[in-house]
N, C-alpha and C positions, 0 to 999 in steps of 0.2 A: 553747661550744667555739671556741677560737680558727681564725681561717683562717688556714693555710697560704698565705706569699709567697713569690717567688721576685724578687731583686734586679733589674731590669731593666738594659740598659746602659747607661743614664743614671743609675744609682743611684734611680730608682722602683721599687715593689714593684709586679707584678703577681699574679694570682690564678694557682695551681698548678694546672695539667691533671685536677688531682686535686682541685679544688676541690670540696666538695660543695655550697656553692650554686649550681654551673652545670648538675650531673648532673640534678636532676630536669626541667630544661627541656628534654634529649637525650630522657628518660624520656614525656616528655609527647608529643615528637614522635613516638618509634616507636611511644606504644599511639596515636593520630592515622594511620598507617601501617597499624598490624597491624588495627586497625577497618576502616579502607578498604579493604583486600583481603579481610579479612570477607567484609563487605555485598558487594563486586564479584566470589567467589568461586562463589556460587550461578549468576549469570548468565555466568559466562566457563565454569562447567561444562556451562549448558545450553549454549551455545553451539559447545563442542567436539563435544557428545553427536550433539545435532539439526540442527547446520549443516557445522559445519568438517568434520566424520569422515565424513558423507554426502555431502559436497563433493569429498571427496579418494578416498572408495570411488567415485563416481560414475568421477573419473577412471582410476581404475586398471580398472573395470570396461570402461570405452568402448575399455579397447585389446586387450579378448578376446572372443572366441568362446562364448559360454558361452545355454546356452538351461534352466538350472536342475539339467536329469535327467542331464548328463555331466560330465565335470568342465573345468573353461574350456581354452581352449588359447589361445595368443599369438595376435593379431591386429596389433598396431601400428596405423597408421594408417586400415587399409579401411573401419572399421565408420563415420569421416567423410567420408570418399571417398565411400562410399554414399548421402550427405545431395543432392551433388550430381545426382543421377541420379532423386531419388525425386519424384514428381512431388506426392503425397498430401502428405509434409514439407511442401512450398513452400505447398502449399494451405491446409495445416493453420495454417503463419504466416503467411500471409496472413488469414484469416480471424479468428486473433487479434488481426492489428492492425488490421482492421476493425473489431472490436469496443471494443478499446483506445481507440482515438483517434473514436470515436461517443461512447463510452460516459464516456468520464473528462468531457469537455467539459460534455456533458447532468447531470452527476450534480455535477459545481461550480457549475453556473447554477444549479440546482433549491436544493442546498445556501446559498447565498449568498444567491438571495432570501426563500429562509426565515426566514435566520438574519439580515435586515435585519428583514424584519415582527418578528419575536420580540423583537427589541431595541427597537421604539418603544413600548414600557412598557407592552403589552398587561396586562390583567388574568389572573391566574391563569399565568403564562406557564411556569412549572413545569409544570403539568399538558399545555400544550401542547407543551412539549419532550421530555416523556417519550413523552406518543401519537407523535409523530413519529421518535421512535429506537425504537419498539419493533420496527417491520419490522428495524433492523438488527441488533437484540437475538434476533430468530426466525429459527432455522437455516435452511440452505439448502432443505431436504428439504422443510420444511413451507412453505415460500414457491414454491417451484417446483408444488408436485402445488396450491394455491392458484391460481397463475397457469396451468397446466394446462386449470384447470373454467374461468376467465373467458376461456379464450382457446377455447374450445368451438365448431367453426363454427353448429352446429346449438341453441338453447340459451345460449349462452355468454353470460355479461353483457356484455362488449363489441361484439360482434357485435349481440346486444337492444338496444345502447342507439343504436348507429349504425343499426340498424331503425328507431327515432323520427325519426331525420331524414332517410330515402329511402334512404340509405346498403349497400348489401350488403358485409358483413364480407367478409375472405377466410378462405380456409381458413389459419389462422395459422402454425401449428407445421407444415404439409408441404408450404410454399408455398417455393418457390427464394427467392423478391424478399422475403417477409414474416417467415418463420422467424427471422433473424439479426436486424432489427430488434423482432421480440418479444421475443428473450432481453436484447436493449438498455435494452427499456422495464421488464420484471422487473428486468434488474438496478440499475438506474438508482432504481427503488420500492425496492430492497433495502439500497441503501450510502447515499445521499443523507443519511443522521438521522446517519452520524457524521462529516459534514462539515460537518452544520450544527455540531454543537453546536463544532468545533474553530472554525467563525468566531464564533462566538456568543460565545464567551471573548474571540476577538479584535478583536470588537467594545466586548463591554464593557470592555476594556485601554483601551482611547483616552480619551485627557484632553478632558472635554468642554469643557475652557477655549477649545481649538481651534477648534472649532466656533460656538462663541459668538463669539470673535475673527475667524471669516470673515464671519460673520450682520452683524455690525458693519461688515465692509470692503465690504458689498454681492453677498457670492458668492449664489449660489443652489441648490439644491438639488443640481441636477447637479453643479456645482462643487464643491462641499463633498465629493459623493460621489469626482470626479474626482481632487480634490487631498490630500486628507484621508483620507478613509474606504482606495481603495484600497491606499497607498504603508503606510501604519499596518498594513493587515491582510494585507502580501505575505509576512510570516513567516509567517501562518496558512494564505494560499493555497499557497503554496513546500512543505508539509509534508502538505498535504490534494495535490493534485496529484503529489508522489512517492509517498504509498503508493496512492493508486489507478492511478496505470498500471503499479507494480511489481503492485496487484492483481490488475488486469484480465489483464493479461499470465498469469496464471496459472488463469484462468477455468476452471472443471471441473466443476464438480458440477451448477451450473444447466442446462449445453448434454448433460450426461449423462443426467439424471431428463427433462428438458422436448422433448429431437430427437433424443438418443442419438447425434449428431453429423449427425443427416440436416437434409432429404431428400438422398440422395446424400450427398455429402462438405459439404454448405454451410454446418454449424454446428457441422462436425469441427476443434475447437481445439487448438494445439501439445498443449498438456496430456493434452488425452485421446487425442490420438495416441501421446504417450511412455506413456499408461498402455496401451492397445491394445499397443504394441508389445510392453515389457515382461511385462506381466500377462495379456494373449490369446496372442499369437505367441511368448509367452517367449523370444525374442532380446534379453536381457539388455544385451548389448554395446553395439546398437546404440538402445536407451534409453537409454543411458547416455550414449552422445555425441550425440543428439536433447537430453538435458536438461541437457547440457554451453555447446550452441548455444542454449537458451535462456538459461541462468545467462549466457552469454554479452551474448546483448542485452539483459537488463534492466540487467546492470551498465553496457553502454556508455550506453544511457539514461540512468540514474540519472547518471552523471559528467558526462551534457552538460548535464542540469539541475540539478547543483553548480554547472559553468563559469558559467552562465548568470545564476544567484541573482546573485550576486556584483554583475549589473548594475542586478537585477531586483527584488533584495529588498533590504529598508532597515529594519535596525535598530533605526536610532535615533528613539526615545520626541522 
C-alpha cells in the first residue's frame, strides 16, 4: 500500500496525520495506559473504600452530635473544643508516645542485629529467618494471652527465671512502673522479624566490592559498618522506621487482651480510648474528632520524617 504524503513547504514530503505507519505506535501507547490504570484500579478502589471515604465520614461525623440510637444533630466545632478539656485524651496520647518512641527504637536495634548475624553466611539461614518472622506471622490475640502466662507473678516463666538469680519478679501487667514496659517488651518480640527481614534484603543489596575496597584501605570493622553498611542500608532503615511509628502510634489490641488499658489509665492508648469512646460511650462525634487528632499526628510525623530523609537517606548504589 502506498503511504500517503503531503508536500512540505520546502517541497519535501512528509507522512499524512493519516499515516498508518504512525497509528499503531499511538495504539501501543494507550493499551500501555489502559493496562496501567488496570492493575492501579483495584488499589485506588480499595483505597477510596477503606481509607479516603472513612477519612472524610470521620470528618463529617466529628462535627455532630450523634450517640448511634438518635439521629445526629449539627455540632460544628465543640466535639474538638472538648479535646482540650479532657484530661484521659491527653493521658491517652501521652501514653502512646511513650510507647511509640520506647518501642520503635527497641524493635530497629533487635531487627538490625539480627538481620547482621543472618547475613554473615550462617548455615541454614532460611530456616533461621523463617523461626524469627514467625512471631510476626502469629496474630495478636494468640501472642498477647502467650505473654499474659510468662508475665504470671506467681508461676510465670519470667518471673521463674529471675527466681534463679535472687531476683523477685514484679507483678507485671498491674504494676503502674512495670505494665507499659511489658506491653513494650511483647511488642518489641512481636514486630522485630519484619524489620529484620526488610534489612536483610538491604543488606544483601550492597556491592561487596565496597567492602573489600575498605578491607584493602585499612578500615576495620566498625568502619566498614560506620561508613558502608549504614549510608547503603538508610533506605531500608527510612521505610522500617516509618511504618513502625505510624504502627505503634495505632497500638490496640495488645494493651486491650494484656491491661485492658489499666492499671488505672496507664496503658490506656489513644486508640483504645477512640474505641471506648465511640464503641462503649457511643458518643460518635466526639471519636471521630479523637481519630481526626490522631490522623492528624501521625501525618505530621510521617512529613517531618519525609523532610528529614532527604538529608538522611542516600540512594545512591
Amino acid at each position: 500500500m502506498a503511504v500517503q504524503t503531503l508536500a512540505g513547504p520546502s517541497g519535501t514530503s512528509r507522512s499524512s496525520p493519516t499515516d498508518p505507519a504512525r497509528r499503531p505506535r499511538w495504539r501501543e501507547r494507550d493499551k500501555q495506559t489502559l493496562a496501567a490504570w488496570l492493575f492501579l484500579l483495584p488499589s485506588l478502589i480499595g483505597f477510596v473504600i477503606f481509607t479516603a471515604g472513612p477519612v472524610i465520614a470521620a470528618g463529617v461525623i466529628s462535627l455532630l452530635e450523634w450517640n448511634l440510637f438518635s439521629p445526629p444533630s449539627w455540632a460544628g466545632l465543640r466535639n474538638f473544643a472538648r479535646l482540650g478539656g479532657d484530661p484521659t485524651f491527653w493521658s491517652a496520647l501521652g501514653n502512646t508516645a511513650y510507647f511509640t518512641f520506647a518501642s520503635v527504637p527497641l524493635t530497629i536495634l533487635v531487627s538490625l542485629t539480627l538481620a547482621l548475624l543472618l547475613n554473615q553466611g550462617l548455615r541454614r539461614v532460611a530456616v533461621f529467618r523463617s523461626l524469627l518472622l514467625l512471631p510476626y506471622a502469629t496474630i495478636t490475640v494468640a501472642v498477647a494471652f502467650v505473654w499474659i502466662w510468662l508475665y504470671i507473678p506467681d508461676g510465670g516463666l519470667i518471673n521463674a527465671v529471675l527466681g534463679l538469680v535472687g531476683i523477685t519478679g514484679p507483678e507485671w501487667l498491674v504494676s503502674e512502673t512495670w505494665a507499659m514496659p511489658a506491653l513494650i517488651a511483647m511488642s518489641v518480640w512481636k514486630s522485630f522479624g519484619f524489620g529484620m527481614v526488610v534489612f536483610l534484603a538491604g543488606l544483601q543489596a550492597i556491592p561487596q566490592q565496597l567492602y573489600e575496597a575498605a578491607t584493602v584501605d585499612g578500615s576495620n570493622a566498625w568502619q566498614r559498618f560506620r561508613n558502608i553498611t549504614l549510608p547503603m542500608l538508610s533506605p531500608a532503615a527510612f521505610f522500617v522506621v516509618v511504618t513502625s511509628i505510624i504502627g505503634s502510634f495505632q497500638v490496640f489490641d495488645q494493651a486491650l487482651i494484656m491491661t485492658n488499658g489499666g492499671p488505672g489509665s496507664e496503658t490506656t492508648t489513644l486508640v483504645m480510648y477512640i474505641y471506648r469512646t465511640g464503641f462503649e460511650n457511643y458518643d460518635e462525634g466526639y471519636a471521630a474528632a479523637q481519630s481526626l487528632v490522631l490522623f492528624a499526628f501521625i501525618a505530621v510525623i510521617t512529613a517531618i520524617q519525609f523532610v528529614l530523609q532527604r538529608r538522611l537517606v542516600h540512594y545512591d548504589n
